[in-house]
N, C-alpha and C positions, 0 to 999 in steps of 0.2 A: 839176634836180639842184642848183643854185647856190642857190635857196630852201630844199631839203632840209638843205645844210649851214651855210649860216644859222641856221637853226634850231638846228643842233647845236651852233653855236657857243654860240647864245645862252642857249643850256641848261646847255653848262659854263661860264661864266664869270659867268653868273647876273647877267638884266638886271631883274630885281628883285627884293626883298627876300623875298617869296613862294617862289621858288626857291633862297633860300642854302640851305646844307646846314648843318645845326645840329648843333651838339659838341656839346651837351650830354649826360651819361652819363646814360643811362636809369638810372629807380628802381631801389633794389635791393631783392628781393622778402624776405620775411621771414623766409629761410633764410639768406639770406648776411648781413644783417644781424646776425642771433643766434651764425652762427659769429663774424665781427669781432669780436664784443661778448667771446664767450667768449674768444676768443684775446687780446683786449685784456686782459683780467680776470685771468686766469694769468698774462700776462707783468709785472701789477702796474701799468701803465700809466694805467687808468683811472681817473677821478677822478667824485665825486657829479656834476658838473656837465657831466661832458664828452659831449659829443653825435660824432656818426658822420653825415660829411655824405657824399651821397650823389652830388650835384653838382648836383641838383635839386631835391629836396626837404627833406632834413635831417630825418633819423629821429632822434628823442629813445632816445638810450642804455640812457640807468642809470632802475631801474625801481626801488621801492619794496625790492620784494625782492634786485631787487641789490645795492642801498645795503646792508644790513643783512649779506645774505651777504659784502661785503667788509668789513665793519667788523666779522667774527666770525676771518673769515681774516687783517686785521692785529694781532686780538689776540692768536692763536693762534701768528702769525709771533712776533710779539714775545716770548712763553712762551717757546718754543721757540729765540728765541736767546739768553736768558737761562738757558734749562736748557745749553745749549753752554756757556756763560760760568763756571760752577759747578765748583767742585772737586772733585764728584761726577763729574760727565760728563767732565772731564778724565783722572782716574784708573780710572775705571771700564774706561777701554778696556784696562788693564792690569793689572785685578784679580786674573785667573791668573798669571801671573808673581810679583805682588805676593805672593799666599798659597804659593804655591811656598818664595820667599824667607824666608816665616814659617815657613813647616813644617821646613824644612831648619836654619835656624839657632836654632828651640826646639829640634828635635833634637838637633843637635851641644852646645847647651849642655846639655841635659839627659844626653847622655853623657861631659861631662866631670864631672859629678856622679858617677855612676860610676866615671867613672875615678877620681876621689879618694879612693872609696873602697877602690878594688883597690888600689891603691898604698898605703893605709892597711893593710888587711889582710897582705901581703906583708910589710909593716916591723916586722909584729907589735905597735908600738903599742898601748896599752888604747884602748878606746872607752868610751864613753858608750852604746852601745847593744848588745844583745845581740850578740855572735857571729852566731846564726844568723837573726839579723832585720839585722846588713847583711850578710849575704851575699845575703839576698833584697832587697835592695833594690838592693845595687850589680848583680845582674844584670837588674835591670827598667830601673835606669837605663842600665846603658853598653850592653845589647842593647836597649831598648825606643827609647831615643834613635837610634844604630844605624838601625834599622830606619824612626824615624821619617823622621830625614833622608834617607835613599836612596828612600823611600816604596816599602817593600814589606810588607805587613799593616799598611798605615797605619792601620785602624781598630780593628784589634784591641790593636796595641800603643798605640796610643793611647789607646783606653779604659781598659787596663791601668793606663798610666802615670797617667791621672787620678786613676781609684780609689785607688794606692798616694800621690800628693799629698796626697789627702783624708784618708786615715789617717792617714800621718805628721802633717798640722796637727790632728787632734786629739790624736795622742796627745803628739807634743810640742811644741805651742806653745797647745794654746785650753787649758790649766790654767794659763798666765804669766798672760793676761789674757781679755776679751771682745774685743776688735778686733785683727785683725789689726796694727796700727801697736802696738799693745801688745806683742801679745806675738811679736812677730819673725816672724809666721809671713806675710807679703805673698808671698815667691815660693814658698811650695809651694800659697796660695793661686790665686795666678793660673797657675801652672803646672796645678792641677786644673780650671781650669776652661779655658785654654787647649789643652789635649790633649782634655778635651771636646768643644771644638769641633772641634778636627783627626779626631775618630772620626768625625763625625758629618758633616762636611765629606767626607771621604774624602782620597785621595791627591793628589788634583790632577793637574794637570803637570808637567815634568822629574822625572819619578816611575820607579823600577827598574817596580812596574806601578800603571802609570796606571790612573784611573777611565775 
């Protein structure tokens, strides 16, 4: 018995170097090395040169084609926060609102066009243009404007109201001049082409009925 546990002494406490127990961590086989590699690579960690030791052997990393696939991912990184950084992508998240804000207040002012001329007509005033070409025009503006603002038949009265721009600057402003800056006619220009795009656009949001 006393020789048995001898022996077992000398077995845990290791009477020579043959019997120490060795730390060292075994290989890692070439599944867990590929995940590390991956999860290094996503977290941006990696570098061309950095190796993944093992404890005993030291597996070589970064491969040919890794190097290349992270040098396509920092260019792409870098794209992309340069497109964050742009005045584009900053307002873009508020585009609807923004065209909202347009549709409403072309509206409203294209009905106080209208309106000036209903109050024109009411005061009996002469005009300059027929009787019954501004009555048709003060009801395209103060109902077509109306309508645009609140957004309801936004594309009808909008296309409306285009068309009626585009005739008014031909009929009274492109015989002043050829360009607009000539002959006074800038905002029924851009007003026909602005209602243009609100047809075609549609009502948007914060709209009586929305698209």
């Amino acid at each position: 018995m006393p020789t048995v546990e001898r022996r077992c002494a000398a077995v845990r406490h290791g009477v020579s170097r043959r019997h120490e127990p060795s730390f060292a961590q075994p290989a890692a086989d070439d599944e867990q090395v590929e995940d590390l590699v991956v999860a290094e690579y996503v977290g941006g960690r990696v570098g061309p040169a950095q190796r993944v030791d093992d404890g005993a052997h030291g597996v070589e990393q970064a491969t040919e084609q890794q190097k290349r696939d992270r040098r396509r991912w920092q260019v792409a990184r870098s794209g992309q926060k340069r497109e964050e950084m742009t005045m584009k992508a900053q307002l873009g998240r508020h585009s609807d609102t923004i065209y909202a804000l347009l549709r409403i207040v072309a509206g409203f002012l294209f009905a106080c066009h209208g309106a000036q001329k209903l109050m024109l007509i009411l005061s009996g005033e002469p005009s300059q243009m027929p009787v019954p070409l501004l009555w048709a025009a003060m009801i395209i503006e103060l109902g077509g404007g109306i309508l645009i603002a609140i957004g309801l038949f936004t594309s009808w009265a909008a296309f409306i109201a285009s068309g009626t721009m585009a005739v008014g600057y031909f009929i009274a402003h492109q015989n002043k001049g050829l360009l607009p800056i000539q002959n006074g006619g800038e905002l029924a220009a851009i007003y026909a082409f602005l209602f243009l795009y609100i047809a075609a656009r549609g009502s948007g949001p914060r709209a009586v009925q929305p698209d």
